[in-house]
C-alpha positions as CSV (number, residue, x, y, z in Angstrom):
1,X,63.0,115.2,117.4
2,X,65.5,114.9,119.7
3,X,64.8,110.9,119.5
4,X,65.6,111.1,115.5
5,X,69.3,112.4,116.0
6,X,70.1,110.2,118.3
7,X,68.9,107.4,116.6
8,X,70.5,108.4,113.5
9,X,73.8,109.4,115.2
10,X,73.7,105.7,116.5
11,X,73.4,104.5,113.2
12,X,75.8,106.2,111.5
13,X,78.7,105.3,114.3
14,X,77.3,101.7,113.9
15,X,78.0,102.0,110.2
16,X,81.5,103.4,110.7
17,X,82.2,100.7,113.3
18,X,81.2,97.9,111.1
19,X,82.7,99.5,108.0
20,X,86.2,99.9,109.9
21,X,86.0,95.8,110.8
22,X,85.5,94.9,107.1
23,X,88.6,96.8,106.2
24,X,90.5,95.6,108.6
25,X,89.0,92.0,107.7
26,X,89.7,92.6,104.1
27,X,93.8,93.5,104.8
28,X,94.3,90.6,106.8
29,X,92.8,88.2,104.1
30,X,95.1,89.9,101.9
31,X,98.0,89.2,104.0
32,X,97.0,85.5,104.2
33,X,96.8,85.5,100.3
34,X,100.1,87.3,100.1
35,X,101.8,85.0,102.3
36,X,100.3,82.0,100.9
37,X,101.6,83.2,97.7
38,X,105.0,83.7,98.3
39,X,105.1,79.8,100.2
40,X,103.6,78.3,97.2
41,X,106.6,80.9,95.2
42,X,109.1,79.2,97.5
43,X,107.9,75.4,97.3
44,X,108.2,75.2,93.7
């Protein structure tokens, strides 16, 4: 049993750890959008 938990704790900081990366992915893309934005605002 003792087997279980830690496999299952394992999982569940893997799932946080990946889940942290995509929302940090996620608010840098929408940085890049952001900024691309505002350029394409400005070269017009």
């Amino acid at each position: 049993m003792n087997n279980v938990k830690l496999t299952y704790d394992y999982t569940l900081s893997s799932i946080k750890v990946v889940s942290e990366n995509i929302a940090r992915t996620n608010a840098k893309l929408a940085s890049v959008l952001a900024l691309s934005g505002v350029l394409i605002n400005f070269s017009y």
